[in-house]
NUROTOR-853888 format. One record per atom (N, C-alpha, C): residue in one letter; z, y, x. Coordinates in steps of 0.001 Angstrom, whole numbers, padded with zeros to 6 digits, always signed. Layout:
// NUROTOR-853888
AZYX
...
//
This chain:
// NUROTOR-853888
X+144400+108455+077623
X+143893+109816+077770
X+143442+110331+076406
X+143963+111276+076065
X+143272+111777+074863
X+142486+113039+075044
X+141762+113113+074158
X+140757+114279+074072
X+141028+115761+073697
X+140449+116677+074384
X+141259+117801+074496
X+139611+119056+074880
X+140026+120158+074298
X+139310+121431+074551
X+139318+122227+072953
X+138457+122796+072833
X+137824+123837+071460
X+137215+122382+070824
X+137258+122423+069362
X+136588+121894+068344
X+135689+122873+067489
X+136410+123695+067432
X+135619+124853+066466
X+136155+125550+066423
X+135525+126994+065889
X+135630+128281+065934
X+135573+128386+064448
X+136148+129055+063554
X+135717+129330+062264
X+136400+131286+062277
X+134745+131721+061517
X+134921+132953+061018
X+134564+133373+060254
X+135015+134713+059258
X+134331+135143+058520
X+133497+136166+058554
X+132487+135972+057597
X+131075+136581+057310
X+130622+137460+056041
X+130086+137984+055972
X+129426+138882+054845
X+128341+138375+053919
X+126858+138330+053744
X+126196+137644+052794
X+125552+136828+053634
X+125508+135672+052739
X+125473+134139+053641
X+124063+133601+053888
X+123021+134303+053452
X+121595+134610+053749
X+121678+134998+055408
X+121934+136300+055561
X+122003+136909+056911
X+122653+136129+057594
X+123575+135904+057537
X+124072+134845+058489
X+123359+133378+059016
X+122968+132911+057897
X+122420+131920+057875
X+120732+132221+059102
X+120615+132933+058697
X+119219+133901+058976
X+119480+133881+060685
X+120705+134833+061224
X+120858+135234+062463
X+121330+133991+063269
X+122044+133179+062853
X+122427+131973+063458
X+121497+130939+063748
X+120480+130665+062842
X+119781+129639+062990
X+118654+130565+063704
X+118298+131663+063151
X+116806+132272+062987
X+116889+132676+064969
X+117728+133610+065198
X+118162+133848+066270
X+118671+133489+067221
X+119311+132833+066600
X+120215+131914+068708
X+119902+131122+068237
X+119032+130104+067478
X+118833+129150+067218
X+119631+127678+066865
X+120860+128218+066191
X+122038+127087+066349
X+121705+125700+065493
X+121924+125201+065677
X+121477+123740+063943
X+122492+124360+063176
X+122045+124162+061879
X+122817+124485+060615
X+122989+122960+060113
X+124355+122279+060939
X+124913+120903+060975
X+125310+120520+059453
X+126059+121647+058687
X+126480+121482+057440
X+126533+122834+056554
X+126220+121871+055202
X+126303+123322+054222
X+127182+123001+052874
X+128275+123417+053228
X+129575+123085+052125
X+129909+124289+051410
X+131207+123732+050829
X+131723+125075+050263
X+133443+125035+050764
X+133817+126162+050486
X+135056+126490+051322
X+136318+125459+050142
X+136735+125256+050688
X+137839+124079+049951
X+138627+124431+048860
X+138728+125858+049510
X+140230+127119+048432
X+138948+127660+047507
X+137893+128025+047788
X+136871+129277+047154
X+135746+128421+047026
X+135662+127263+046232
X+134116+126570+046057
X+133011+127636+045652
X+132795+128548+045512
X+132226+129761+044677
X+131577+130362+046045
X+131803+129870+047380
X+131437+130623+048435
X+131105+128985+049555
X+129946+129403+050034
X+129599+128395+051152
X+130448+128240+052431
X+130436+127523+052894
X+131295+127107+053847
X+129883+126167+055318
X+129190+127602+056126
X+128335+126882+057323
X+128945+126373+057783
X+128087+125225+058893
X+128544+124681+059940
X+127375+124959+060947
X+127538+125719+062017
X+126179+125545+062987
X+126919+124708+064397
X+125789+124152+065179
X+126455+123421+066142
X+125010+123081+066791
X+124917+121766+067866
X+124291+121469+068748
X+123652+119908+067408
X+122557+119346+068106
X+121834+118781+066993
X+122417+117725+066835
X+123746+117247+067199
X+124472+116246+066575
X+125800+116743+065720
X+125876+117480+066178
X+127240+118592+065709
X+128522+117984+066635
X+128194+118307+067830
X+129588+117672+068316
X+130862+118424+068565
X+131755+117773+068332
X+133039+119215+069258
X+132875+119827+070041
X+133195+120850+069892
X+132807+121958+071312
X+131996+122757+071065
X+130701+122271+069907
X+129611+123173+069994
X+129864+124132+068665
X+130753+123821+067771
X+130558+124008+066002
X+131238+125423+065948
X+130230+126407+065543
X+130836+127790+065111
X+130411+127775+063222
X+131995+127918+062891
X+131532+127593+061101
X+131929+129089+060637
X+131226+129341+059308
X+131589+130764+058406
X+132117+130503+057377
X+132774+131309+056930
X+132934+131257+055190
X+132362+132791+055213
X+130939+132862+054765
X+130488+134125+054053
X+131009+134256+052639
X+131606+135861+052713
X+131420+136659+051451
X+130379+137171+050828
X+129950+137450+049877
X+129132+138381+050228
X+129295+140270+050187
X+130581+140253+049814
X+131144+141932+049869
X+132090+141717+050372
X+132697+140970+051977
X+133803+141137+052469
X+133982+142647+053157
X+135077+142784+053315
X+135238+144138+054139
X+135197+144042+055309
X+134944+144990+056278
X+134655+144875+057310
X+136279+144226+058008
X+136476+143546+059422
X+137941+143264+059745
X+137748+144570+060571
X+139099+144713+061530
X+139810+145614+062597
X+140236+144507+063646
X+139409+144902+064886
X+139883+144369+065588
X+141662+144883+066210
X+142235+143972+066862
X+143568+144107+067377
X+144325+142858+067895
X+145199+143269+068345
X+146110+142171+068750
X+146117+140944+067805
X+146354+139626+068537
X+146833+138675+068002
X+145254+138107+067026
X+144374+137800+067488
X+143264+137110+067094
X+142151+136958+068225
X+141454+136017+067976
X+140425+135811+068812
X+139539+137149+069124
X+139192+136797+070066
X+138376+138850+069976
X+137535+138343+070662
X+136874+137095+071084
X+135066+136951+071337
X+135272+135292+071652
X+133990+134979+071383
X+133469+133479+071151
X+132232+133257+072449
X+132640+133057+073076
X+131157+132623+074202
X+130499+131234+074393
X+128985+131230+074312
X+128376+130200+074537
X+128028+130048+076203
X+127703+128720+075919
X+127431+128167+077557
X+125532+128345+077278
X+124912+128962+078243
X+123419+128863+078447
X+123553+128926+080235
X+122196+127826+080157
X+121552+127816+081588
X+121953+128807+082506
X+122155+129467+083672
X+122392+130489+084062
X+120858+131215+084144
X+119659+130384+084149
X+118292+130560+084455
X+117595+131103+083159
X+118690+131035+082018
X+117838+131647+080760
X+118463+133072+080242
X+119267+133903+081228
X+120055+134664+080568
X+119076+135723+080684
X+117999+136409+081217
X+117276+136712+081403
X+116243+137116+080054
X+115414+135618+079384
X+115361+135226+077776
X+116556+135851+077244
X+118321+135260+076797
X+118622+135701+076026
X+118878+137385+076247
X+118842+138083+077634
X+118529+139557+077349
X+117237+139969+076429
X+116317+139599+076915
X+115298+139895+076229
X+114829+139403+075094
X+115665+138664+074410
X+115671+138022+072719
X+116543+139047+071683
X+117651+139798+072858
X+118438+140203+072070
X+117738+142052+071932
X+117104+141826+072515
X+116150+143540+072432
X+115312+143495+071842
X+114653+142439+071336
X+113567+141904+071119
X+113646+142013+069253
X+115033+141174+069038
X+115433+141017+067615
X+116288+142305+067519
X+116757+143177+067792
X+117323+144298+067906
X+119099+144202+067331
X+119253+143375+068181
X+120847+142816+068644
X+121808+144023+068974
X+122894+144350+068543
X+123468+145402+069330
X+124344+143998+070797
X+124371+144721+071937
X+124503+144068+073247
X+125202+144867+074180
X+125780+144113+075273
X+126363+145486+076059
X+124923+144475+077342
X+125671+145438+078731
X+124359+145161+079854
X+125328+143639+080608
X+124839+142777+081049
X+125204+141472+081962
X+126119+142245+082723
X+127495+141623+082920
X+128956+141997+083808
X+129195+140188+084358
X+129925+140464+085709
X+130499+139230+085900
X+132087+139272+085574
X+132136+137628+085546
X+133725+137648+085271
X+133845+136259+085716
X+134707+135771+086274
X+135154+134837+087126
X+134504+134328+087523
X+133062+134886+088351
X+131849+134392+089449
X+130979+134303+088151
X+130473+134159+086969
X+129776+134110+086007
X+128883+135076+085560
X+127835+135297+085202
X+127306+136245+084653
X+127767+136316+082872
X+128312+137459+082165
X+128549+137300+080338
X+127733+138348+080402
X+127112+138365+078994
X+126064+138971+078179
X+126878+139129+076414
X+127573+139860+076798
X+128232+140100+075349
X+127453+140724+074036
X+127770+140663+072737
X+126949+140985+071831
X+127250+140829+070621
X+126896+141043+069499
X+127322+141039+068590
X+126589+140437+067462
X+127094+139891+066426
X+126577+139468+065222
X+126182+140675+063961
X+125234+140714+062859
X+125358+141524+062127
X+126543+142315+061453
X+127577+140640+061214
X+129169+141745+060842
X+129771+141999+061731
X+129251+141898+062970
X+130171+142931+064160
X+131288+141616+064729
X+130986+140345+064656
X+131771+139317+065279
X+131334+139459+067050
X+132065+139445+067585
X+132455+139788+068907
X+131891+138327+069639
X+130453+138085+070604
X+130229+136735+070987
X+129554+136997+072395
X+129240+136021+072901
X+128713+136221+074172
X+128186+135285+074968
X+127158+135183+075973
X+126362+134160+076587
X+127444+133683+077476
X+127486+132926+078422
X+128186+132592+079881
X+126766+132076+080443
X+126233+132598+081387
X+125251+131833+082327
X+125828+130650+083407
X+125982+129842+082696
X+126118+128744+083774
X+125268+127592+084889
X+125350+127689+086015
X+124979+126887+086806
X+124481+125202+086440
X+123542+124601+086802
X+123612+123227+086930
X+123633+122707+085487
X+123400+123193+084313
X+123694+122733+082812
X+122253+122681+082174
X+121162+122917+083146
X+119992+123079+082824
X+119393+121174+082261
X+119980+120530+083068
X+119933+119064+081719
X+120231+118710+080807
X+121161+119089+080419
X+121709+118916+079588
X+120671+119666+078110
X+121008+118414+077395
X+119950+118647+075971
X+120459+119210+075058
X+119452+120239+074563
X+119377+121531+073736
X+118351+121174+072992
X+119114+121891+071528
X+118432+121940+070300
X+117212+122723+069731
X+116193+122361+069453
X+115065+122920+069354
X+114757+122975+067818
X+114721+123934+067290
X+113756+123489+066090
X+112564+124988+066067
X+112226+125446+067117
X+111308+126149+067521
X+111427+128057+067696
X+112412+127778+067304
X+112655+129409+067382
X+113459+129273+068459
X+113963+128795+069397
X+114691+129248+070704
X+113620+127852+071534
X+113533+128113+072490
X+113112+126465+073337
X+114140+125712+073920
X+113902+124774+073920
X+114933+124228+074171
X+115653+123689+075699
X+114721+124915+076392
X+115365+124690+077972
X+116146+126026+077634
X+116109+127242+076874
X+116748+128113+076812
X+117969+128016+075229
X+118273+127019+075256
X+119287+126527+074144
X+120653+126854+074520
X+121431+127204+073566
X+122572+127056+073645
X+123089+125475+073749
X+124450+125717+074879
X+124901+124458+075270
X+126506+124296+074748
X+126714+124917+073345
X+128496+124752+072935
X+128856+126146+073690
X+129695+125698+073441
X+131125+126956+073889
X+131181+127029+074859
X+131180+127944+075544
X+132033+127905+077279
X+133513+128482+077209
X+133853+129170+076224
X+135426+129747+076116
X+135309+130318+074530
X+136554+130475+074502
X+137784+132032+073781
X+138409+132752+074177
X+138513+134166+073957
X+139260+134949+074788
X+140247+135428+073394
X+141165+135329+074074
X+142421+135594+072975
X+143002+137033+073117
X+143099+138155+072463
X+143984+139339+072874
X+145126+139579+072112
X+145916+139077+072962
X+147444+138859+072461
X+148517+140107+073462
X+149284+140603+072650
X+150440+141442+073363
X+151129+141024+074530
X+151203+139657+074643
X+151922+139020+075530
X+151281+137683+075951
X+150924+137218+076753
X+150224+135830+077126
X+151147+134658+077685
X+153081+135328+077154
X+153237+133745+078343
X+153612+132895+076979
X+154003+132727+075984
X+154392+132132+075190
X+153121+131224+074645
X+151802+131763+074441
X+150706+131077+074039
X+150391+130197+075517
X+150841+130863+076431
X+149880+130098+078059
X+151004+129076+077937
X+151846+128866+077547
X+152977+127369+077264
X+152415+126403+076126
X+152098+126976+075425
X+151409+125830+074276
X+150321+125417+074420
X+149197+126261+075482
X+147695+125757+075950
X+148280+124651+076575
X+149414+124911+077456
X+149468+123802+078822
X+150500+122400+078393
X+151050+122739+077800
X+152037+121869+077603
X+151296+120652+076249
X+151340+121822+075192
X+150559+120717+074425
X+149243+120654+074072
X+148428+121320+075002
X+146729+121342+074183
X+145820+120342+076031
X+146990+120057+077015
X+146234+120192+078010
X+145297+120957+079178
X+145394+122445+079062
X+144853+122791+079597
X+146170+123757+081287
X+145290+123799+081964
X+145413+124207+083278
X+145412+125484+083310
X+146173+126654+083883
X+145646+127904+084474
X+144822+127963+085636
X+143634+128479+086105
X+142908+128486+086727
X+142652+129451+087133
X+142784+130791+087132
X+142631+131974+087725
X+143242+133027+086846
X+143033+134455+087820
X+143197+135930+086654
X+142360+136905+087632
X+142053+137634+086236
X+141311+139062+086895
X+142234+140143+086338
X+142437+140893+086468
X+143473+142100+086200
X+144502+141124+085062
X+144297+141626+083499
X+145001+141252+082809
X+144400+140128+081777
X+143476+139369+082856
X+142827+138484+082063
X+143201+136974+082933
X+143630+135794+082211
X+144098+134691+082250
X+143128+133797+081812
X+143032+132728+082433
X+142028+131697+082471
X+142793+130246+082687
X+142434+129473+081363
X+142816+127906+081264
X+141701+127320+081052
X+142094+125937+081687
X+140949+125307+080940
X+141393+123943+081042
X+140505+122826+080881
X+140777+121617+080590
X+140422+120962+081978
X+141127+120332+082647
X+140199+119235+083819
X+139224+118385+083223
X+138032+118766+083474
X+137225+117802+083775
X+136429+117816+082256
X+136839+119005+081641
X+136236+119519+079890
X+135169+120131+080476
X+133826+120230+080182
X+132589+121234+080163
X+132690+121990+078944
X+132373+121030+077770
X+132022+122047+076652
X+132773+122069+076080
X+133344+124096+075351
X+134734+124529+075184
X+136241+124140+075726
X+135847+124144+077338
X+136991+123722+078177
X+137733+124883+078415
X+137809+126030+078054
X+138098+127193+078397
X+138817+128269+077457
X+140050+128765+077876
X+140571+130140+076818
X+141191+130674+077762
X+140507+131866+077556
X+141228+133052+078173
X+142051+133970+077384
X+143262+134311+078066
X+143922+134885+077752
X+144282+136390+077859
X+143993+137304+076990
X+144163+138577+077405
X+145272+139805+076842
X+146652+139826+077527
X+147912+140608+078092
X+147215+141641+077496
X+147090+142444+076411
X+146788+143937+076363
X+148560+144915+075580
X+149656+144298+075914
X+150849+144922+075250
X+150664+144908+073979
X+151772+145670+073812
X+152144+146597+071958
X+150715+147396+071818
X+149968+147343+071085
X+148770+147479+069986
X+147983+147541+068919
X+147533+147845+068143
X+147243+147662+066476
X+146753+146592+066578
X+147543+145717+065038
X+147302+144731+065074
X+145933+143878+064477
X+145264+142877+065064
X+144048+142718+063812
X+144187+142666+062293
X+143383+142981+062250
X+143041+142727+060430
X+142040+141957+060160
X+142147+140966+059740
X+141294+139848+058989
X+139769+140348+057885
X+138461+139953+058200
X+137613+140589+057323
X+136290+140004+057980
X+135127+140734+057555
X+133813+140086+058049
X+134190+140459+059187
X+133290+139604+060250
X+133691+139643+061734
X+134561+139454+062322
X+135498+138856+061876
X+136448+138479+062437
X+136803+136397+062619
X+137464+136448+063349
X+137824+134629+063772
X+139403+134634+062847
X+138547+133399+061764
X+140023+132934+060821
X+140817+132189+061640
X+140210+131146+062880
X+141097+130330+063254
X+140330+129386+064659
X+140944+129202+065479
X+140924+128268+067209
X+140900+126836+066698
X+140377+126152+066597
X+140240+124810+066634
X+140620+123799+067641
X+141427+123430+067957
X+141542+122413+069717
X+141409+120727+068879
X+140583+120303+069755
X+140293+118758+069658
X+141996+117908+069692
X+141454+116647+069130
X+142115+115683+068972
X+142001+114413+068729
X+142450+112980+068786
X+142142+111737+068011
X+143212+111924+067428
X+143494+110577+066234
X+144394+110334+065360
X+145903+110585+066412
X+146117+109868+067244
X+147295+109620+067997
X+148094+111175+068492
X+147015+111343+069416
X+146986+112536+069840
X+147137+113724+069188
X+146618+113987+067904
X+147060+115631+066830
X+148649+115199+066608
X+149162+113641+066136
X+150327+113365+065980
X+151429+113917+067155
X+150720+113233+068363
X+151965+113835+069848
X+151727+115292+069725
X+150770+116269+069863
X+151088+117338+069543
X+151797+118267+068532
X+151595+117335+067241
X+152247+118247+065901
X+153863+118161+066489
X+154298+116396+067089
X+155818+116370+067280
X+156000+117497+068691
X+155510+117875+069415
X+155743+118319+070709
X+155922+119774+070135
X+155048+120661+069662
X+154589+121550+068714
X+156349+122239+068529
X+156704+121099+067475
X+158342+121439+066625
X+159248+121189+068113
X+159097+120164+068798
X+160573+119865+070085
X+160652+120616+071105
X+159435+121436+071408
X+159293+122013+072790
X+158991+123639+072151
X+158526+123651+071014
X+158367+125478+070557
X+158925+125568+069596
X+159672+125029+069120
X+159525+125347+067722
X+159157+126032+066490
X+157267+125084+066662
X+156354+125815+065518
X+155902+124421+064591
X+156233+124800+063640
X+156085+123830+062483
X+153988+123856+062124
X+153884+122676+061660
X+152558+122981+061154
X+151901+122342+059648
X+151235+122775+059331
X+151031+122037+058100
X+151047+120645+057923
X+150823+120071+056894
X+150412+118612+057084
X+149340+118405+056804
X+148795+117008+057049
X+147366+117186+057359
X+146613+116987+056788
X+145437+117796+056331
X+144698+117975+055350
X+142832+117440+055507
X+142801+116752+054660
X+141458+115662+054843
X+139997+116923+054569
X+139423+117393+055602
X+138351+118212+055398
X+137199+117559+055862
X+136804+116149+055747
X+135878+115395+054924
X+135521+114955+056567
X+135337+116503+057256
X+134383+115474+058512
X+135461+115215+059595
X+136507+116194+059502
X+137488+115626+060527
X+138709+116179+059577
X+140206+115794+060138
X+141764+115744+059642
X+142237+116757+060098
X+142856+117616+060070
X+143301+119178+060438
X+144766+119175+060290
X+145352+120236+061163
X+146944+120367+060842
X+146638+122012+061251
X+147421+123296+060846
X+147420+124789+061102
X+148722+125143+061707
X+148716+125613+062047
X+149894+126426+062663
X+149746+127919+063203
X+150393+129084+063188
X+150612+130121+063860
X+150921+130226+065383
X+150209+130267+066224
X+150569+130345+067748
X+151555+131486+067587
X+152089+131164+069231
X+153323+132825+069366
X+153031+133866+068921
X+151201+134160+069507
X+150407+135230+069849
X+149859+135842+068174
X+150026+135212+067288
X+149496+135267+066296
X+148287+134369+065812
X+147509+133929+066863
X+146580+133288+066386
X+146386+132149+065402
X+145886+132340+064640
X+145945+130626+063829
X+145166+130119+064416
X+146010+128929+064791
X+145353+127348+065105
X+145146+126557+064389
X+143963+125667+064645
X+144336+124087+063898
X+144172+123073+065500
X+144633+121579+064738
X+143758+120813+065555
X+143331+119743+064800
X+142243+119578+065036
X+140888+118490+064281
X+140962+117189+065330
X+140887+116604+063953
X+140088+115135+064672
X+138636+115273+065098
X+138453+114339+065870
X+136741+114583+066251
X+135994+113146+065060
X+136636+112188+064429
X+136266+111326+063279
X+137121+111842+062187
X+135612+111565+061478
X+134801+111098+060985
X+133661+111513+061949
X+133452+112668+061487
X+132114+113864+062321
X+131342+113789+061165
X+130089+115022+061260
X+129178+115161+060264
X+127970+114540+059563
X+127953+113564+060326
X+127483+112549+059886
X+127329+111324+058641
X+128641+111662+057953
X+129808+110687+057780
X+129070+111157+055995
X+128090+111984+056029
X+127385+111941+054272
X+126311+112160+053849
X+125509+112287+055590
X+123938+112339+055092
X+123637+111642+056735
X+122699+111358+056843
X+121992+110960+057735
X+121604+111866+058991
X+121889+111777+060643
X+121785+112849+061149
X+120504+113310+061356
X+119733+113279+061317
X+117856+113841+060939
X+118479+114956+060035
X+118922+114629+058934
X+118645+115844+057930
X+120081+116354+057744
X+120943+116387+058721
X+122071+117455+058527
X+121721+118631+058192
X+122760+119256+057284
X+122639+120912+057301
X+121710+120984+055531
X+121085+119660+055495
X+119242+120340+054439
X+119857+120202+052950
X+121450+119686+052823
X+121633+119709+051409
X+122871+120273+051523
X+122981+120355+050269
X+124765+120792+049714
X+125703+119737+049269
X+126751+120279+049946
X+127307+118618+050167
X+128780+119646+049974
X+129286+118538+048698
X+130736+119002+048100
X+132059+118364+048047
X+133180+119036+048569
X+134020+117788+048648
X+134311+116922+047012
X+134782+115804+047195
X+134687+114607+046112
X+135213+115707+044736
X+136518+116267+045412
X+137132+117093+043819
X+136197+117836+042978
X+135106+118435+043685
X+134086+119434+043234
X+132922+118901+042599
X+132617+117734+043023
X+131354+117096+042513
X+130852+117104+041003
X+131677+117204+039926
X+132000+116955+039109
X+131110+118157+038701
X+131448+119489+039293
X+131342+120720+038878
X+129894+121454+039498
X+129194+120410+040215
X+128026+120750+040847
X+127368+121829+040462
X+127141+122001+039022
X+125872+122123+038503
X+126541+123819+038816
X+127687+124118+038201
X+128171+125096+037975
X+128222+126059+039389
X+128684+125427+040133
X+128523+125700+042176
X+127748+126449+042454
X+126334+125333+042276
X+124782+125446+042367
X+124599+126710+042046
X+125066+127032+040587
X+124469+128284+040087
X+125591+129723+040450
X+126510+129442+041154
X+127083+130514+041516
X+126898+130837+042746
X+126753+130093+043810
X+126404+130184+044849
X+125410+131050+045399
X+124885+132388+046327
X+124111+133297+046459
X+123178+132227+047111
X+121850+132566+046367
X+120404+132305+046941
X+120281+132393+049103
X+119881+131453+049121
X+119418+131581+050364
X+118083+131704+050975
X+117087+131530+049794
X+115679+132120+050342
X+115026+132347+049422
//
């Protein structure tokens, strides 16, 4: 059996203070890691997640700090939802009025209560109130409590022109199931996945297409072990023919990219090493931590890098 759902979400951001600020300060996420982007050492590279940083939970940035705003449209992720208690959505209404969040009002969608909302650069995210998840352990470091914690991902909603070509590559090679629809909205998920078991798919036709910028999702992450990213990369080329990169060592897990039908960029990650793998997990997130090529150049980093407090 291999392992299967969301690994991570990665998007981009604007100045990496605010971000840093709204993520941790506000929904209270752990700030798991603090790197720099691999292509752009000159720019940080977050990691926020649950207090071990596990798959499922990790929403990462590459802040600019003068990116342009993106356009939403076809063919990119167009919202990120967390899993909370169904008993705290209540709190996160009133956190998000509180910190003066732009928000829409609680809607259901496949028996669920969502609480949609937005980030300072206008990234598209949202609660899921779920049932029965109220044990499950949440991260505290005092600005959220930790019965009202975020619990990982509960989905992605994808808005793609067409949904059957991507709903073949969820099922065939990522594992996941169709499980329902509401008008022109499609629902997969993983058997027996809780956290980030879920992408929805959303049919909106011929449309303007996204544009890449602050607020926007660079790329879908789906889990993997060593074996397993391999049967998919070969399945990937024999059954779609979509080629993908080769695989590139990003310190805490192994990555391969590819272009879905839909447009979306994918990767899929290993879940080893994990974040662990260069500081001790107590103090994830509290230093700057560079891949090996960069080390060299620390000092120089250090001092280009925008202030964070």
């Amino acid at each position: 059996m291999h392992i299967n759902g969301i690994h991570h979400v990665t998007a981009i951001a604007g100045p990496a203070r605010r971000n840093l600020e709204f993520y941790s300060g506000v929904l209270g996420l752990r700030l798991v890691k603090k790197t720099v982007n691999f292509d752009d050492p000159g720019t940080y590279h977050f990691y926020y997640g649950d207090e071990a940083g596990q798959p499922g939970t990790i929403l990462t940035f590459f802040p600019w700090e003068h990116a342009a705003p993106g356009r939403g449209g076809i063919g990119e992720a167009q919202q990120t939802v967390f899993r909370v208690p169904a008993a705290s959505m209540g709190f996160w209404l009133h956190r998000l009025l509180e910190k003066g969040v732009a928000h829409e009002m609680p809607v259901q969608r496949f028996g669920e209560s969502f609480l949609a909302f937005r980030d300072p650069d206008g990234l598209r995210l949202a609660f899921a109130g779920v049932p029965g998840i109220e044990a499950e352990p949440g991260w505290s470091d005092g600005s959220v409590p930790a019965e009202h914690a975020i619990r990982g991902f509960h989905s992605v909603n994808l808005l793609l022109a067409d949904a059957g070509a991507t709903a073949e590559v969820l099922t065939d090679v990522f594992g996941f199931a169709e499980i329902g629809q509401e008008g022109s909205l499609r629902r997969f998920a993983v058997p027996g996945t809780t956290i980030g078991g879920i992408v929805d798919l959303h049919a909106a036709g011929e449309f303007l297409k996204a544009r890449q910028g602050a607020g926007s999702v660079h790329h879908v992450a789906f889990r993997a072990d060593e074996a397993g990213q391999a049967e998919m990369v070969e399945k990937l080329a024999r059954n779609h023919g979509l080629r993908t990169t080769e695989q590139k060592d990003r310190n805490y897990f192994r990555s391969v990219y590819f272009r879905e039908p839909g447009g979306v960029l994918f990767e899929i990650a290993t879940d080893d090493p994990g974040f662990a793998v260069d500081e001790p997990a107590a103090s994830l997130g509290t230093a700057l931590k560079l891949p090996p090529q960069y080390e060299a150049h620390r000092e120089m980093i250090e001092a280009t890098l925008p202030a964070l407090a």
